[in-house]
N, C-alpha and C positions, 0 to 999 in steps of 0.2 A: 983889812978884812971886809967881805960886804956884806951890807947889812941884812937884817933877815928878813926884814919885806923886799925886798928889790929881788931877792933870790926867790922868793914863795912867786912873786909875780914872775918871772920869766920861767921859773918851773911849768905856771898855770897856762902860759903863753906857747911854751914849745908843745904842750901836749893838746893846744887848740888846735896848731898849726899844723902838727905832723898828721900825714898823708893815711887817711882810713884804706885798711885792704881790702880790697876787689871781692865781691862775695859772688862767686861760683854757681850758679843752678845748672842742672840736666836733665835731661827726661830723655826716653827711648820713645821714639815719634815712628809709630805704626810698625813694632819690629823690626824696620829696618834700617836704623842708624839714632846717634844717641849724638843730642842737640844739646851746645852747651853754651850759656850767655853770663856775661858778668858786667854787663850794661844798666841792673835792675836799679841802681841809686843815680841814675846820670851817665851819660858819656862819659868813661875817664878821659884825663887828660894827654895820656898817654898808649902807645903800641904795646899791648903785652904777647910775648910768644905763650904759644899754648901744646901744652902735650899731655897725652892721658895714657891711660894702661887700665885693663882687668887684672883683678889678682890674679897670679902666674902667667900672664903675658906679658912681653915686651913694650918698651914705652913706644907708643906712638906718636910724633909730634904731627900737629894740625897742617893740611892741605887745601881745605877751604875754608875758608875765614867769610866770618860775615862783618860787615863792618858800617861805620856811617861817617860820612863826611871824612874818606879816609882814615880812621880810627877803629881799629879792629873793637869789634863789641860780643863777639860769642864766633863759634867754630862746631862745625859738624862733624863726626866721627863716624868709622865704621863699625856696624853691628853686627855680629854673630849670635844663632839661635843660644836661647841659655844663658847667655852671658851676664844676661840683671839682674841674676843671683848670686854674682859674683861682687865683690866690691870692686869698686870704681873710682881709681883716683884722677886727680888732675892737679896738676902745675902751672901756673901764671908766673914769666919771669919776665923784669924788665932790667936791664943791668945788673945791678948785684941785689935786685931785689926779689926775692922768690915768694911765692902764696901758693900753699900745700894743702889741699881737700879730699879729705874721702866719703864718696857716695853711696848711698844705697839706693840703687835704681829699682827693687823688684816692684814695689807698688807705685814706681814713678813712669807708667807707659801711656801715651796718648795714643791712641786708633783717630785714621783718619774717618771721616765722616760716611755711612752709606752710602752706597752710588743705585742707579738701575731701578728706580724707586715706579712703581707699579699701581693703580689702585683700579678694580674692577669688582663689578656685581655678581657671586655667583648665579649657580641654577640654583642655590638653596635660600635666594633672596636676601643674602647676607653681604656685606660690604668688606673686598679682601684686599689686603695691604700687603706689599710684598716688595722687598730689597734685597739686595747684593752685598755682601761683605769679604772683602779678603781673606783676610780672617778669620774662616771658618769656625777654627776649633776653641774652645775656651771662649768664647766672647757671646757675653749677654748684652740684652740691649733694652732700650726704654721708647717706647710710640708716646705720643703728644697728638691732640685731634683739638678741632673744635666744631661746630656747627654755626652759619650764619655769625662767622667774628667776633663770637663771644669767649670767654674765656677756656685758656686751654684745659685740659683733662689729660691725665698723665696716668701711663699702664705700663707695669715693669713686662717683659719677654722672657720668658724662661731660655738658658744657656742651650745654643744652638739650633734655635728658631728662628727662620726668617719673615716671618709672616704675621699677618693680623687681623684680627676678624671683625666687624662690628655689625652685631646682630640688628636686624631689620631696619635699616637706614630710612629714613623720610626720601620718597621719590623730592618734593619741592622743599629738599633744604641745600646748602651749600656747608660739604666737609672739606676741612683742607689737615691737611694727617703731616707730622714730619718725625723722625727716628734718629735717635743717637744709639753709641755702641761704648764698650768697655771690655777689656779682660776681665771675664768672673774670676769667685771665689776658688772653683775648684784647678785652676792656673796660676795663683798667686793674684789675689784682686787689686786691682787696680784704682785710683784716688781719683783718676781726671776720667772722667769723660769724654768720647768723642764732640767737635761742634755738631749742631743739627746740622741733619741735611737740606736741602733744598727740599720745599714743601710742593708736594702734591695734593690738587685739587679734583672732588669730584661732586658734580653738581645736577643739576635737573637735566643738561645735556651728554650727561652720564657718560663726561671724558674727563681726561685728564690736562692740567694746566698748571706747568710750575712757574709761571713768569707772571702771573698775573698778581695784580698789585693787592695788598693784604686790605686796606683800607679805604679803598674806592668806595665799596657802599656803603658804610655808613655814612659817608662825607658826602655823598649823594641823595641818601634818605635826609637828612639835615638839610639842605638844600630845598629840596621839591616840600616840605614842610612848612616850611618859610614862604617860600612864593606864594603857596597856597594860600597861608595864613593872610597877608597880603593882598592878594587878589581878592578874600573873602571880605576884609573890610573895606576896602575901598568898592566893592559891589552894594552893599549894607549901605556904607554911608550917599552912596551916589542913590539909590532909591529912596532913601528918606529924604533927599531934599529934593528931586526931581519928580513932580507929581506925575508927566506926562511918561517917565522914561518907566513909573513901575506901575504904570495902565498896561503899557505892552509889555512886559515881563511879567506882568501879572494880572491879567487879564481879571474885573471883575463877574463873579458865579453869579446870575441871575439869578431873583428868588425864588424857587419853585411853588407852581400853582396846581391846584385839581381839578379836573376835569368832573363833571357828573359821572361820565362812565371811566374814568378812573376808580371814583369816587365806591363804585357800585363792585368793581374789580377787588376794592381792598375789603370790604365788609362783605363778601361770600353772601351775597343775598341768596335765600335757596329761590327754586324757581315757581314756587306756590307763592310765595311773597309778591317776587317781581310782578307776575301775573295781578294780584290785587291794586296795582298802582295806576295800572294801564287803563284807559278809558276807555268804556262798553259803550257801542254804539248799536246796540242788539238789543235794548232796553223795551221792552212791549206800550207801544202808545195809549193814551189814554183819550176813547173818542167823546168828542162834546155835541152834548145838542140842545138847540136855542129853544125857547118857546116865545110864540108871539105874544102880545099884549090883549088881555082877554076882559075886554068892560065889565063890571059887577052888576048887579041889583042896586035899588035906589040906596035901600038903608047901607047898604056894604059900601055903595062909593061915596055914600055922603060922608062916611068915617075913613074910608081908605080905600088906596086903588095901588096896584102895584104890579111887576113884571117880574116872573122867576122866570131865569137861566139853571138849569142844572142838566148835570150830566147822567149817563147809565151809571144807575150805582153797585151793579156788580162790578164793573170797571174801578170806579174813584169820581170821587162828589165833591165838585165845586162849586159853593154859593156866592152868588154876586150884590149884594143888595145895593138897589139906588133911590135916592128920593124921588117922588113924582115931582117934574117940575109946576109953576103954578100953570103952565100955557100947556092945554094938554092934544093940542096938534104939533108938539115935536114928535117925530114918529119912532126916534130912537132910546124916548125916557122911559125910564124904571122908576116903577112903583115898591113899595114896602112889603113885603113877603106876609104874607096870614098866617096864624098860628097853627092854623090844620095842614097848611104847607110846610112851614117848617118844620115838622117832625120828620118830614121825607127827605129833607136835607144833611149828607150828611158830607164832612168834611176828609 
């Protein structure tokens, strides 16, 4: 008899070893055909034949096989309208081994991506976005924008609308707009969304450009930042230490001086002022007249003798006194003024 660990372990063992079954996914890719993979955990090891059916159609087995490295890995099927509200079975068989699933495809439909993608400036100065969809009927959709590469902005589309608006666009910004699709609500809605489509761009040259690269400028703005930053110090530092190199990049300002009639320009002198500074050459002269030297009497010269100068005294009176010398043949000495003269003297 064996015993009851050896048996618990080869129990635990066969059930590591045996072979996990293939798990099935599907989806209805754009209405027209219904994609089925069983690749999702690895390649298997092996070819499995594949065949499906709708409820109350006949089985169809697979025609086109997708496959890798020889190894079938999922099988595309054909679609008829309607049919995703139908169950949807499939069969994996590899010899005597079979793997049996049933689908529910209604909310499992992928739309392919908008095509024909448009974006122009109305006459109402507003920014218009417009696509193409197969798919006319039942399928809502979702716009994505951004301005100048910043982060996106997302706006649902009301079921069957192709278009989109954005009110008053910046002439000098850069938009670049992209749009996915879905079967709405009112068609049985749908779980996956379309991929985006390829983005359109419109810019200060007020066209359109889907190839152009999404991150060119900012990786450019970072760039010319930097040189700058760079350029600017090594300019800094090369004129602080080169006296001669920051005379001519930087010429020294001469101190500024004033002039008299500058001088006269900034203090609004009125012009009765100015006039008083200016020197009168019109001044009325003052005439002089000499008198000769006139001998006294004995008593008068024995005490004094003298010579007055004076001028018209309605004019202006200038007295000149001089000592008589002791020699009195100098003929141009002055004597000492008398008292009854000098009252007539006046200054």
């Amino acid at each position: 008899m064996m015993p009851t660990p050896l048996l618990l372990f080869l129990c635990l063992t066969g059930h590591v070893l045996a072979k996990k079954p293939p798990d099935v996914e599907c989806l209805v890719i754009h209405l027209d055909y219904v994609s089925c993979s069983w690749d999702g955990e690895g390649t298997p090891e092996v070819n499995y034949t594949f065949s499906s059916w709708f409820s109350g159609d006949p089985v169809s087995h697979c025609t086109d096989y997708l496959s890798e490295n020889s190894i079938n890995t999922g099988c595309n099927q054909p679609y008829t309208k309607l049919q995703r509200f139908s169950s949807f079975h499939t069969v994996l068989t590899h010899g005597n081994e079979t793997y049996e699933k049933e689908h529910d495809l209604k909310s499992r439909v992928k739309l392919n991506p908008p095509h024909n993608l448009t974006v122009q400036n109305g006459s109402d100065y507003n920014l218009w976005f417009y696509w193409n969809q197969t798919s006319k009927k039942c399928v809502e959709s979702e716009v994505r924008y951004r301005k100048n590469n910043m982060n996106w902005e997302a706006s649902h589309v009301f079921t069957g609308k192709h278009n989109y608006c954005i009110n008053l666009p910046s002439s000098t910004s850069r938009y670049e707009l992209q749009v996915r699709s879905r079967i709405g609500s009112s068609c049985g809605e749908s779980i996956f969304w379309s991929d985006w489509s390829e983005p359109v761009v419109w810019g200060s040259n007020n066209g359109t450009d889907t190839e152009q690269m999404k991150d060119s400028m900012p990786v450019w703005t970072a760039v010319l930042y930097v040189v700058g930053g760079i350029t600017l110090i090594l300019l800094v530092t090369m004129l602080l230490h080169h006296e001669r190199l920051r005379i001519i990049l930087i010429p020294v300002v001469p101190k500024p001086s004033l002039s008299s009639h500058d001088i006269e320009d900034w203090f609004q002198f009125s012009k009765g002022l100015k006039e008083g500074f200016k020197v009168n050459y019109n001044e009325r002269a003052c005439p002089v007249r000499e008198y000769t030297y006139v001998p006294r009497s004995g008593s008068e010269s024995s005490d004094s003798s003298g010579l007055s100068v004076a001028t018209n005294q309605t004019d202006c009176s200038v007295s000149i006194a001089v000592t008589e010398p002791e020699d009195l043949s100098v003929p141009f000495a002055s004597a000492t003024v008398s008292p009854e003269e000098n009252q007539q003297i006046a200054v």
